[in-house]
C-alpha positions as CSV (number, residue, x, y, z in Angstrom):
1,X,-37.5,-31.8,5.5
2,X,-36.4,-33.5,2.2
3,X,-36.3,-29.9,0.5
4,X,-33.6,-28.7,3.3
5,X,-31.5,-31.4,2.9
6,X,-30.4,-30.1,-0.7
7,X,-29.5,-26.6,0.2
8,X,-28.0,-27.8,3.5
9,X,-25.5,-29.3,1.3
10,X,-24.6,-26.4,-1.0
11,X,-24.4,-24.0,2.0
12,X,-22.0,-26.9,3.6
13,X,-20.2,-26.4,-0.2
14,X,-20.0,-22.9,0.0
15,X,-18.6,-22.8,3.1
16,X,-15.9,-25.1,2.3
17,X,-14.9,-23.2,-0.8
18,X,-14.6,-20.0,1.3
19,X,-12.5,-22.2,3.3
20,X,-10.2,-23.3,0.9
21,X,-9.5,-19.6,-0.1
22,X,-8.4,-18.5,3.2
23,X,-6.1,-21.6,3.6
24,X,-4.7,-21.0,0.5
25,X,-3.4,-17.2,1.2
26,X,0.0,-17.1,1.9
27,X,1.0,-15.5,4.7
28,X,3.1,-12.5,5.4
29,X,6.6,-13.0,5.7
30,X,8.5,-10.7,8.2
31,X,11.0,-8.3,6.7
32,X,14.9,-9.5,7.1
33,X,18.4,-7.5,6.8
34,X,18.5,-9.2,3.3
35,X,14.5,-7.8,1.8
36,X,14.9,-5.5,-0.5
37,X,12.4,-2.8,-2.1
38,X,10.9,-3.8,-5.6
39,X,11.4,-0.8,-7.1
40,X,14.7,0.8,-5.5
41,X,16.6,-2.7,-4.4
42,X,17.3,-0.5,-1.2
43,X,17.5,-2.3,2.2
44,X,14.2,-2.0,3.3
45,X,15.3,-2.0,7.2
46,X,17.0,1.3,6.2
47,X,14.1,2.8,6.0
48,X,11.0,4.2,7.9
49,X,7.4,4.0,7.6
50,X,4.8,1.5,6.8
51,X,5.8,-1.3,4.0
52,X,4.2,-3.5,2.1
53,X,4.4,-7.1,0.3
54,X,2.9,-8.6,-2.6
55,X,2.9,-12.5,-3.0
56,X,2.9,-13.7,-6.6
57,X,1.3,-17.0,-8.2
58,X,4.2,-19.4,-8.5
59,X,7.1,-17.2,-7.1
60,X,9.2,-18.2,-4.2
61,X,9.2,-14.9,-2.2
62,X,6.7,-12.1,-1.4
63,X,8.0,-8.8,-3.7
64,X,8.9,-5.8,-0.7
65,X,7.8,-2.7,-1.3
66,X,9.7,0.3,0.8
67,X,6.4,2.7,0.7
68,X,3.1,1.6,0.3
69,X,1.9,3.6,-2.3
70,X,4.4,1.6,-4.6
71,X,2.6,-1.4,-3.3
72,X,-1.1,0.0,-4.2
73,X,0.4,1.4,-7.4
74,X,1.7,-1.9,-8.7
75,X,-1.5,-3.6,-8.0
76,X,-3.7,-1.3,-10.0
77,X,-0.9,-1.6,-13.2
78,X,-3.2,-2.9,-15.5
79,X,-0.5,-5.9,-17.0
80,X,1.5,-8.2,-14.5
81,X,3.9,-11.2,-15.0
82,X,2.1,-13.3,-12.2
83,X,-1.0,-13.5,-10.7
84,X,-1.5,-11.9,-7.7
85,X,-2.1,-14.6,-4.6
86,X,-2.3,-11.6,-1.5
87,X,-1.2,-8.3,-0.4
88,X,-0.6,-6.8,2.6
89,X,0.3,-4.0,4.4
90,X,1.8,-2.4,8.1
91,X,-0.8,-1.1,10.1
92,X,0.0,1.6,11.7
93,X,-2.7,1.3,14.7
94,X,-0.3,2.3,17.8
95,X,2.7,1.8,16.0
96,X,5.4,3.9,15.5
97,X,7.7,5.1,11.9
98,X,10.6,3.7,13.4
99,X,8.3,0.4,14.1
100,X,6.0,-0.1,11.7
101,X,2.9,-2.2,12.9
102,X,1.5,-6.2,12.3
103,X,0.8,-7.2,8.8
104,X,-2.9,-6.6,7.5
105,X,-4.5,-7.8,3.9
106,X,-4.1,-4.2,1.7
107,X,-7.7,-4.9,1.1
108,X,-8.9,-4.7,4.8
109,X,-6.9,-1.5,4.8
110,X,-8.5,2.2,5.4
111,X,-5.6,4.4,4.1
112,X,-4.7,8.2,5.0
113,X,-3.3,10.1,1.6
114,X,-2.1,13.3,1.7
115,X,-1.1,13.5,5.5
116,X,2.2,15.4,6.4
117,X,4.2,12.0,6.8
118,X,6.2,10.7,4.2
119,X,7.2,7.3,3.7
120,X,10.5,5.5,3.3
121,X,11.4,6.7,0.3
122,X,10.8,10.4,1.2
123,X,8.0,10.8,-1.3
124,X,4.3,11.1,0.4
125,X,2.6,7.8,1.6
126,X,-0.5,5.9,1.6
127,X,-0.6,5.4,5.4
128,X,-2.6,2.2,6.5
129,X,-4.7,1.2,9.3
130,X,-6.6,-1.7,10.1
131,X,-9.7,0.3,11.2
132,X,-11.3,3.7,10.1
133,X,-11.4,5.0,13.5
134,X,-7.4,5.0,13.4
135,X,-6.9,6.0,10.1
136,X,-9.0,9.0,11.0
137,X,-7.5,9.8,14.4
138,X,-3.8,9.8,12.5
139,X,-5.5,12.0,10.1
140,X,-6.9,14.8,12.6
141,X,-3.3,15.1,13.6
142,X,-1.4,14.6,10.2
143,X,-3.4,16.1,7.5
144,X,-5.2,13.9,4.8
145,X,-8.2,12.1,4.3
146,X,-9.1,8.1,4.4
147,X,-10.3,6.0,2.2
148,X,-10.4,2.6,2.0
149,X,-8.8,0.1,0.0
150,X,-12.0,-0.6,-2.8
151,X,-11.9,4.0,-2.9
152,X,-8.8,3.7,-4.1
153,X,-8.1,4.4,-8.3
154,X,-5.0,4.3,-10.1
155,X,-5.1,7.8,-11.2
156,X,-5.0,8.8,-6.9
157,X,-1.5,6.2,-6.9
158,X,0.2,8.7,-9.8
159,X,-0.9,12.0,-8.8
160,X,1.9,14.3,-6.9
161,X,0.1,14.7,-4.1
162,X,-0.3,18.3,-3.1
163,X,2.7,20.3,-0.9
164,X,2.6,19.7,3.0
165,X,1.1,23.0,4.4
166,X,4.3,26.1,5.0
167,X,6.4,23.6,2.8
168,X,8.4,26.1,1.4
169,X,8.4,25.7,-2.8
170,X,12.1,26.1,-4.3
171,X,11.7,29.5,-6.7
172,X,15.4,28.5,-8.0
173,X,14.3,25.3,-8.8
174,X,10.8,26.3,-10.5
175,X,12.6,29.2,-12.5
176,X,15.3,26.2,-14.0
177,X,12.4,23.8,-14.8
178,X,10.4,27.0,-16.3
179,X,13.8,27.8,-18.5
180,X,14.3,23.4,-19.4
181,X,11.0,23.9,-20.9
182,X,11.2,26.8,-22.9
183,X,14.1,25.4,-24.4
184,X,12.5,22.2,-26.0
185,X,15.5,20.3,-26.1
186,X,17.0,20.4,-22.6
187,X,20.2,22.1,-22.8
């Protein structure tokens, strides 16, 4: 009996520092007319598609993100200004692009890359689900392929992701970038 009594208390201790953690996240804050993307300053009710938000150690307000990709990418920048306090994301669980879903932690996230949808910004998304069940059923019908939040590396965040299938390439485009190159200086 006398030899339970001391790891009854650090089990109580450990609980009550697990405890403290989840009291101290800050919670997401919902997006107003005036929340603007990190990266473009755009109105982010403007546009479509999942967001995200990143709270910072010491800062008053979450920073927006207008896709979610942004978010992932600016977490996995290897120097920051602030420590990170949470991160979170839209699932997208029976929600529509016009309605993005509740907030979930990024972490808890399973994410479809490569699917056919693109996020705000027009550029391909990281598309997040609470579950892997949903993040695979919006795959089968989309494109891509999930992985979850822990899967995810830097390089994955920087890499064009590959064209939607019958996107149509631009040859005039391609033949002026080939000619920009061959030049060397631009003109």
């Amino acid at each position: 009996m006398k030899r339970m009594i001391p790891i009854t208390l650090i089990l109580l201790a450990l609980l009550a520092g697990c405890k403290e953690e989840t009291a101290d996240l800050p919670a997401p804050v919902e997006i107003t007319a005036e929340a603007a993307g990190f990266y473009c300053q755009m109105a982010l009710i403007e546009h479509d598609g999942p967001k995200a938000q990143i709270h910072l150690d010491g800062m008053p307000a979450p920073l927006f993100f207008s896709q979610v990709r942004d978010a992932l990418a600016y977490l996995h920048m290897p120097e920051q200004s602030h420590a990170v306090t949470a991160a979170y994301v839209q699932d997208m669980t029976g929600a529509t692009w016009e309605t993005p879903g509740a907030w979930i932690t990024a972490q808890a996230g399973y994410f479809v890359i490569g699917s056919d949808r693109m996020g705000g910004m027009q550029a391909p998304e990281f598309v997040p689900f609470a579950t892997p069940e949903a993040a695979g059923a919006f795959a089968t019908v989309y494109g891509g392929h999930v992985r979850a939040f822990d899967d995810i590396r830097a390089r994955d965040l920087v890499t064009p992701a590959p064209a939607a299938p019958g996107a149509d390439a631009d040859p005039d485009m391609a033949d002026r970038l080939r000619r920009l190159s061959s030049t060397g200086d631009g003109s």
